[in-house]
C-alpha positions, 0 to 999 in steps of 0.5 A: 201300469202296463202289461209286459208283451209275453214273448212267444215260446222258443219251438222245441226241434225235438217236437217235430222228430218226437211227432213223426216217431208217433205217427210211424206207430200210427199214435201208440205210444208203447210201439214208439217207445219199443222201438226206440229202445230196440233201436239204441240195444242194437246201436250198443251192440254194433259199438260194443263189436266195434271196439279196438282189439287192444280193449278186446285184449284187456288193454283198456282203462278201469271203469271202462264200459263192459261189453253187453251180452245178447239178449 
């Protein structure tokens, strides 16, 4: 019996991105992730200030997100 060729492994496209993250924060981990997660509160912030004035109005459909406040 013959053994099967193994296929090479499909390259992940985030592993680039997720490297240059960590090697913006010299390998630590903590620092990356920090600012990772500042980053997506201030991207929330600027969404939640972009909203139409119609939702600022109370015009919006139910379950809609609710704006977040300032931490």
């Amino acid at each position: 019996m013959q053994a099967q060729p193994q296929s090479a492994p499909v390259p992940n496209p985030m592993e680039g991105k997720i490297d240059a993250v960590l090697a913006e924060f010299g390998g630590d981990a903590r620092a990356a992730i920090g600012a990772l997660l500042y980053n997506r509160e201030e991207l929330l912030r600027d969404a939640d200030r972009a909203i139409s004035l119609g939702f600022l109005r109370g015009k919006f459909s139910e379950g809609a997100r609710p704006v977040r406040e300032s931490e």
